[in-house]
N, C-alpha and C positions, 0 to 999 in steps of 0.2 A: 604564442597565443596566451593571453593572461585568464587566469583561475576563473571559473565561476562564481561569483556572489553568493548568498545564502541564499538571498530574495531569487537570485537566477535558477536557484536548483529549486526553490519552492516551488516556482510558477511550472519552472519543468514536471513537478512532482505531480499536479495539477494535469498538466497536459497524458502525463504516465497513465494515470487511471482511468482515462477513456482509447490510452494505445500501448499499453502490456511494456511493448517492446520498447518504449522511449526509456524505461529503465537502465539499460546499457547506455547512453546516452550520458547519462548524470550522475549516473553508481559506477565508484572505483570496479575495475574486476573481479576483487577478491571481496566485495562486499558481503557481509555478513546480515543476513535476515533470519529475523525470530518470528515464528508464525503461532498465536496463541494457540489458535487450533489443531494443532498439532504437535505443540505443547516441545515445540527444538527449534532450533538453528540450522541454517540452511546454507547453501551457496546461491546466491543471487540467480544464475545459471536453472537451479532445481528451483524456486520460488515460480520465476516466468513458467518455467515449463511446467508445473502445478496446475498455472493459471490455463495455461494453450491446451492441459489435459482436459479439465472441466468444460472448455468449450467456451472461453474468454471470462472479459472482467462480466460484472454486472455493469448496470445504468446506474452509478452516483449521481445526486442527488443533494445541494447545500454543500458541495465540497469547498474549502476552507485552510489553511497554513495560517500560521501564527510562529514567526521566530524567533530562537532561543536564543540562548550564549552560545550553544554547540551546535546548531544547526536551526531544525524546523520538528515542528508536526504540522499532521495533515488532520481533520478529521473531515467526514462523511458518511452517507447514507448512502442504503440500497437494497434491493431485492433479489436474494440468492432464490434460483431454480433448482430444484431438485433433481439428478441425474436421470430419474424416470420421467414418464408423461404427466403422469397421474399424481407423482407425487405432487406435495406442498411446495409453497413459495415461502419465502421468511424473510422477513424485514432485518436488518442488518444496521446496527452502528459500528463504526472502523474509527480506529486512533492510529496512527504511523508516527513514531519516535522517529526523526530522523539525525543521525552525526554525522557534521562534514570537516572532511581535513584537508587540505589541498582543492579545493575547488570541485570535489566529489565529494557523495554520500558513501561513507565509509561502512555503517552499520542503521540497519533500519529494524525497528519494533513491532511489529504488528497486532493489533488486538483487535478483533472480531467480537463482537455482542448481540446476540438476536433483540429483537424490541421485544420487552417483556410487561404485563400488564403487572403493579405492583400491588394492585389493589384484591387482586384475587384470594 
């Protein structure tokens, strides 16, 4: 079976953020993820199950790849719900650093940004 493309695991990356689990799919096993929000590195494994704990992805929104020398990012929008009822919704921008070696995503970046009004 020949490696994945860059372009292959992008589009896959694409497909990931509307089905969590397509992750395993395109990320080596021992992929290594940096979660800004939580401010560490993770195991791939603990990232998805993060995501399965909260109750899935959100709705993106303009999602996006653009390839590097080393792989891809992804960027996107969305609307994070708050673990209550009542609480707040929060607008969301996402950047993913992706690296690939062999035809997987070896290590991914993650950086979360609420939409912030700048003018306040």
């Amino acid at each position: 079976m020949s490696e994945a493309t860059k372009e292959e695991l992008a589009q896959g990356w694409l497909k990931a953020l509307t089905d969590v689990d397509h992750f395993y799919e395109i990320c080596a096993p021992d992929c290594r993820v940096w979660h800004s929000a939580d401010d560490k590195w993770m195991s791939l494994k603990a990232a998805i199950d993060a995501v399965h704990d909260r109750g899935g992805l959100p709705e993106f929104i303009n999602s996006r790849v653009t390839l590097t020398e080393k792989g891809f990012f992804a960027q996107t929008s969305g609307v994070l719900k708050s673990q209550g009822e009542d609480g707040p919704e929060v607008k969301i921008h996402l950047i993913q650093i992706a690296t690939v070696e062999g035809g997987k995503v070896v290590q991914a970046e993650e950086y979360i940004g609420p939409e912030t009004d700048l003018a306040v």
